[in-house]
C-alpha positions as a printed NumPy array, in Angstrom:
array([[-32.161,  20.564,   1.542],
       [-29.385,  18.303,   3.386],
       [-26.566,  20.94 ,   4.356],
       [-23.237,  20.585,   3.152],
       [-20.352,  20.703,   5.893],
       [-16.934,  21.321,   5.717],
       [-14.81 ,  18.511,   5.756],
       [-11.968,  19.363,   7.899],
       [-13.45 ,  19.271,  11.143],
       [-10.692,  17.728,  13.274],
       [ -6.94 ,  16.625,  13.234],
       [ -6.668,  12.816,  13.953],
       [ -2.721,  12.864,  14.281],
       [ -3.352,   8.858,  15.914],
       [ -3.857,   7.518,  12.167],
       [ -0.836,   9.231,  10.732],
       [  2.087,   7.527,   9.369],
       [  5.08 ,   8.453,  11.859],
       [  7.8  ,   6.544,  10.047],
       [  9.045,   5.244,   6.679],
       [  7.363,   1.32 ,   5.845],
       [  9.602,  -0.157,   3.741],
       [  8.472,  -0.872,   0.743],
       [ 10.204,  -2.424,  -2.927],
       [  8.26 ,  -1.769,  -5.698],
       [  7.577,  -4.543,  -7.621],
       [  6.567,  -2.417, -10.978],
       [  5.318,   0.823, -11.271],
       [  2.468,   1.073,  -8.437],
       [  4.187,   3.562,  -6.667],
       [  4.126,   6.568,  -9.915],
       [ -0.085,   4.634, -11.038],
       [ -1.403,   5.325,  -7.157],
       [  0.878,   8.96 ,  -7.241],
       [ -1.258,   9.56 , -10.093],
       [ -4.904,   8.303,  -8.939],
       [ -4.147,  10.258,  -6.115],
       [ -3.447,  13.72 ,  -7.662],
       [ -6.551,  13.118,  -9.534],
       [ -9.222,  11.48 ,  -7.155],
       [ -9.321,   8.093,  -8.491],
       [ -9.973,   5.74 ,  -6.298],
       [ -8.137,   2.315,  -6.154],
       [ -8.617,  -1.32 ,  -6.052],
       [ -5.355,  -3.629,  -4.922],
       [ -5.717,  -7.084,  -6.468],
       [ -3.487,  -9.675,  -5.747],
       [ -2.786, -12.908,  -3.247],
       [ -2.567, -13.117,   0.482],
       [  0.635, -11.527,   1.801],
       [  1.654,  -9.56 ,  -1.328],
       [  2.365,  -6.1  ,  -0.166],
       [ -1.517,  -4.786,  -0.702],
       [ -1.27 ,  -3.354,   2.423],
       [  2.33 ,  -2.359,   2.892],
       [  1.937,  -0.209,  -0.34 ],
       [ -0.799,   1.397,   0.553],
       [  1.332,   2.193,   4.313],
       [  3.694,   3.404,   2.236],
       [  1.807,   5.554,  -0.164],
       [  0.172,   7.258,   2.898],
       [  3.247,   7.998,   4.952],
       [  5.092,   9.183,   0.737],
       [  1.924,  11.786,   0.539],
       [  1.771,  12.933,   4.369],
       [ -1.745,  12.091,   4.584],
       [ -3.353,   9.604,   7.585],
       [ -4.9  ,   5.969,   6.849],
       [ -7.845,   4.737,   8.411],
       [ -7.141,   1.28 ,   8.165],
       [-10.596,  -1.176,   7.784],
       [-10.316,  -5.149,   8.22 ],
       [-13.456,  -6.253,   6.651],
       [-15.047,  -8.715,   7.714],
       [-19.225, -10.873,   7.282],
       [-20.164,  -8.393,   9.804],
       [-19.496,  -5.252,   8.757],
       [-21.858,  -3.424,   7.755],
       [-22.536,   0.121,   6.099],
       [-23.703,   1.894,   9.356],
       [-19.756,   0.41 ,  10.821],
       [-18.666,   2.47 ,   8.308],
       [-20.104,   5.157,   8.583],
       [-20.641,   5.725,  12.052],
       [-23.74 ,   5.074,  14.973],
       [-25.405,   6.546,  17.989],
       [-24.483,   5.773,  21.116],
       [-25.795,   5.78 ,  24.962],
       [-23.163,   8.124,  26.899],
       [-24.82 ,   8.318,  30.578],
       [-27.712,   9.81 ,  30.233],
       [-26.9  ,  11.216,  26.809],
       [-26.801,   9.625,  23.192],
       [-23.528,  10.463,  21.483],
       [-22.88 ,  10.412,  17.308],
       [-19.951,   8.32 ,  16.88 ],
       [-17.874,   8.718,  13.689],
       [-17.404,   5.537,  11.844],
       [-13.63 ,   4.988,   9.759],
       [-14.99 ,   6.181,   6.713],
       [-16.783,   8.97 ,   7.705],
       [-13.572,  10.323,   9.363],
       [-11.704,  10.316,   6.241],
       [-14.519,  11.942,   4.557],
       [-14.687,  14.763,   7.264],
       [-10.618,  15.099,   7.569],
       [ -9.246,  14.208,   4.488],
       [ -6.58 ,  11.192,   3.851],
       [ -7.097,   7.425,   2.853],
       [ -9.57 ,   5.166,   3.919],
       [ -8.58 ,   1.432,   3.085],
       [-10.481,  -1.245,   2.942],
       [ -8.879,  -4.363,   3.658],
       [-10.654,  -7.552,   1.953],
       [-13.548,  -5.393,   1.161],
       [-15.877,  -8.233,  -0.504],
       [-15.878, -10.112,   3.097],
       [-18.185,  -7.134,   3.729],
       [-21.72 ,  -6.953,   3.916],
       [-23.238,  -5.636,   0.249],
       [-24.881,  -3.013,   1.804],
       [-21.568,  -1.367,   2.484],
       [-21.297,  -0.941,  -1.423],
       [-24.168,   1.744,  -1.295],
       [-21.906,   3.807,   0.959],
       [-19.038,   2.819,  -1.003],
       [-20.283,   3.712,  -4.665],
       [-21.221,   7.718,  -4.106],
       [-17.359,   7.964,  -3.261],
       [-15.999,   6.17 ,  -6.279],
       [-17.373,   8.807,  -9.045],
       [-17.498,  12.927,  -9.67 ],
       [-19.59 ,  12.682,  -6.58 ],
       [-17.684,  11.917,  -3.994],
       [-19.973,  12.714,  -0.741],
       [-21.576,  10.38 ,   1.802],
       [-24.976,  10.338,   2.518],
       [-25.444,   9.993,   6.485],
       [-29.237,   9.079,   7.084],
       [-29.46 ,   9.295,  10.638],
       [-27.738,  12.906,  10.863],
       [-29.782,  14.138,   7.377],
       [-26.616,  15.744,   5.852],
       [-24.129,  15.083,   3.393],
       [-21.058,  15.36 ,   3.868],
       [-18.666,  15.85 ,   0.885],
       [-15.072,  15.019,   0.777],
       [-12.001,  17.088,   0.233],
       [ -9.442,  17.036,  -2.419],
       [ -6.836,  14.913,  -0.313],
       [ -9.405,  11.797,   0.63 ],
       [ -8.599,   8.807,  -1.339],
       [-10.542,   5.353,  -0.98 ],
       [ -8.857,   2.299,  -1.915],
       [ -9.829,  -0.914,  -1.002],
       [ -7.982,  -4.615,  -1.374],
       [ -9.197,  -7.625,  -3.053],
       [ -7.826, -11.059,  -3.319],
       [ -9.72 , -12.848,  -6.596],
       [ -7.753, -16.064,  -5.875],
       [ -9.962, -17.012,  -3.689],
       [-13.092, -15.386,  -3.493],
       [-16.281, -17.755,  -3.98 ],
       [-19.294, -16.946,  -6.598],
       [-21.067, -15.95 ,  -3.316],
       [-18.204, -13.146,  -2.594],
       [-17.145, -12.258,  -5.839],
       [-17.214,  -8.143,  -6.42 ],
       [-19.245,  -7.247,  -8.63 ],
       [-18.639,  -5.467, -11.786],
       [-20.373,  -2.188, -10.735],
       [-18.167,  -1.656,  -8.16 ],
       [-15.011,  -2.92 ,  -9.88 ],
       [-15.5  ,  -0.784, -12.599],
       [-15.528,   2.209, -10.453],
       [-11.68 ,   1.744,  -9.426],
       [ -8.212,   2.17 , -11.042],
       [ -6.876,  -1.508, -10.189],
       [ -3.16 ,  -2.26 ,  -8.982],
       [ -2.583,  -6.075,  -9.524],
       [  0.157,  -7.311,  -7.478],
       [  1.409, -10.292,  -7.31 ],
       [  4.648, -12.366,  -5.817],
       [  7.505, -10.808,  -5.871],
       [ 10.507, -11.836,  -8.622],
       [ 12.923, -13.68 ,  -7.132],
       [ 15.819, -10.986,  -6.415],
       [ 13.218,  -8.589,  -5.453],
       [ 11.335, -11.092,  -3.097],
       [ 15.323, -11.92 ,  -1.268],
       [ 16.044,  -8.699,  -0.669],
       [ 12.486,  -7.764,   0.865],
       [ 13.425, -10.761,   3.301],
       [ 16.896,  -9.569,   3.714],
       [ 15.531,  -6.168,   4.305],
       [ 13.089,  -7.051,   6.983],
       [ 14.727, -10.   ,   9.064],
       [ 18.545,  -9.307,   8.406],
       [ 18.957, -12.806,   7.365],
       [ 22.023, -13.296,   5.413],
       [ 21.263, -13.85 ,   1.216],
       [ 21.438, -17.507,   1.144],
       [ 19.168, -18.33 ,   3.566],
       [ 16.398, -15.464,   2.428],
       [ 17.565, -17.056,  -0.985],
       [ 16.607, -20.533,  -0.319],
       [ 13.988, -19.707,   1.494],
       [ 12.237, -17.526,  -1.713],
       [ 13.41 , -20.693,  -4.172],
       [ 11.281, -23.159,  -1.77 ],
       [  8.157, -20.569,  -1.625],
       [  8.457, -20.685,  -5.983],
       [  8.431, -24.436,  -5.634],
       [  5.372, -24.375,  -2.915],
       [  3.531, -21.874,  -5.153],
       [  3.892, -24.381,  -8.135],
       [  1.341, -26.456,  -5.663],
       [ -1.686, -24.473,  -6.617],
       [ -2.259, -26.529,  -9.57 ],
       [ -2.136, -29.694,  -7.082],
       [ -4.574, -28.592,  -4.318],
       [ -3.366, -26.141,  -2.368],
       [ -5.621, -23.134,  -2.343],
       [ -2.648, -20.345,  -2.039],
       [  0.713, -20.208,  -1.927],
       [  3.694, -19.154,   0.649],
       [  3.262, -15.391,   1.301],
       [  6.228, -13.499,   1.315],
       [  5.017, -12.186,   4.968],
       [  5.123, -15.829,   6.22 ],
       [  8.931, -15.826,   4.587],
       [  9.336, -12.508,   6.258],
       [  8.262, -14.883,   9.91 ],
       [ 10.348, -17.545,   8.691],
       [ 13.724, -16.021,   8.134],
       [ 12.443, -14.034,  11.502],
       [ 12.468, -17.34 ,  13.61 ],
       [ 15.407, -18.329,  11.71 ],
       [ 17.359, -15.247,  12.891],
       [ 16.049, -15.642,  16.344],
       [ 17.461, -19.383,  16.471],
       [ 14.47 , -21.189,  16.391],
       [ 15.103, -25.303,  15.179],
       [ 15.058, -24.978,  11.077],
       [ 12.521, -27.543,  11.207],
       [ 10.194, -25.632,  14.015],
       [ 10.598, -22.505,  11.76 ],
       [ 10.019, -23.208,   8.815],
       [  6.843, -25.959,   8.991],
       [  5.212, -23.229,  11.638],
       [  5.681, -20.505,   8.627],
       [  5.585, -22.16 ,   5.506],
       [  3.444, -25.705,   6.081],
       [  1.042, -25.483,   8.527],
       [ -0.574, -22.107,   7.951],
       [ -0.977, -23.651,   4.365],
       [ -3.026, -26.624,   4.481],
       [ -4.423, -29.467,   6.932],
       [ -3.524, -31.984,   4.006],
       [ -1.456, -34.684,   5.098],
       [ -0.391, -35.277,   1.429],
       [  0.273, -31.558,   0.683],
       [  2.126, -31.254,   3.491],
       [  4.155, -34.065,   2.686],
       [  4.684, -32.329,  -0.623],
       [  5.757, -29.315,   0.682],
       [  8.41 , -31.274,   3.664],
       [  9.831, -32.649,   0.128],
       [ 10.389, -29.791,  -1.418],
       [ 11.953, -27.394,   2.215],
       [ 14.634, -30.701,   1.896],
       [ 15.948, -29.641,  -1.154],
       [ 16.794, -26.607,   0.647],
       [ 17.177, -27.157,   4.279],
       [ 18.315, -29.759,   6.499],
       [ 14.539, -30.608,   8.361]])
């Protein structure tokens, strides 16, 4: 018989949230992850590159008191990464938590960022969490450790452009209560910018109207749109005095494509807005 443990073995107070993110709801994510929350649901955050996923999820940890362990996933990671592995200490071998396993043992949210870069075998971990379950099987220690009422896993996903060779499957989708969020209305999106660069409204304005324009691209070629963090580094630069040219192609054009004729398209439309 594997033994059951307590949970709350230790006090990581390095993963807590210290101080407010700012955050601007876009709908009514905050009150839907209050609510998975209460009731352990976990959650899946859909939506593009640069749309708050991760901010919210900041936010929601810092609003509930309870530490994130934060997870950039990535072709290599693997299940054992997330759970945790032996290691040679001297002449001893030390049991090193992995992210996931922490949260399990302590309590608070485990996010995984971009979770379908992952390996697949991370899903086997993943799936006993998701249900009435919720324990962790660790192999190489034979026990099972279950997780308290105040651990939450959400991950992130981005289906705009995930291949047929990454796409998340439908066993694991349907396991999560899914947030879609996506850019930002237009007032909403200025203020954010105001908010975090302390750009006056015109400029975060224009800035917002030339990212609605960009996005419009999609259709044309380009595989994603102007995040509103890259506006965020834009008006940033801007503020700072950087060239309005040097500013905005570094934020807004290059990171988007290598397309000569894209980027052309995009210098056409920052003119309507800017002097470049």
């Amino acid at each position: 018989m594997l033994e059951r443990l307590d949970s709350g073995l230790y006090e990581y107070s390095s993963f807590e949230i210290k101080e407010e993110p700012f955050y601007l709801p876009q709908g009514r994510e905050v009150a839907l992850f209050e609510a998975a929350y209460k009731n352990k649901l976990p959650i899946m955050l859909k939506g593009p590159t640069g749309s708050g996923k991760t901010r919210l999820v900041e936010h929601m940890a810092w609003k509930l008191g309870r530490p994130l362990y934060t997870v950039a996933c990535h072709d290599d990671l693997s299940g054992n990464d997330l759970i945790g592995r032996y290691i040679i200490k001297g002449d001893d071998v030390e049991w090193i938590d992995g992210p996931l396993l922490m949260a399990v043992k302590n309590g608070g949210i485990v996010y995984l960022d971009e979770v379908v870069e992952a390996r697949k075998d991370t899903t086997v971990v993943i799936h006993p969490l998701t249900d009435h379950r919720r324990y962790m099987l660790v192999e190489k220690l034979g026990k099972i450790f279950y997780a308290p009422d105040d651990f939450m896993l959400v991950m992130s996903y981005n289906p705009g452009y995930q291949s047929v060779l990454k796409e998340l499957k439908q066993s694991t989708r349907q396991r999560f209560v899914s947030i879609a969020l996506g850019w930002p209305g237009e007032d909403l999106e200025t203020e954010i910018v105001q908010q975090e660069t302390g750009v006056d409204e015109d400029t975060a304005r224009k800035l917002v109207k030339a990212a609605d324009k960009i996005r419009n691209l999609i259709h044309q070629g380009l595989e994603e749109g102007v995040s509103t963090r890259e506006l965020v580094y834009a008006a940033t630069l801007l503020n700072s005095g950087v060239p309005t040219r040097d500013a905005l192609y570094s934020t807004m054009t290059e990171p988007l494509t290598h397309d000569s004729d894209l980027k052309r398209s995009i210098e056409e439309i920052l003119k309507n807005y800017f002097e470049v």
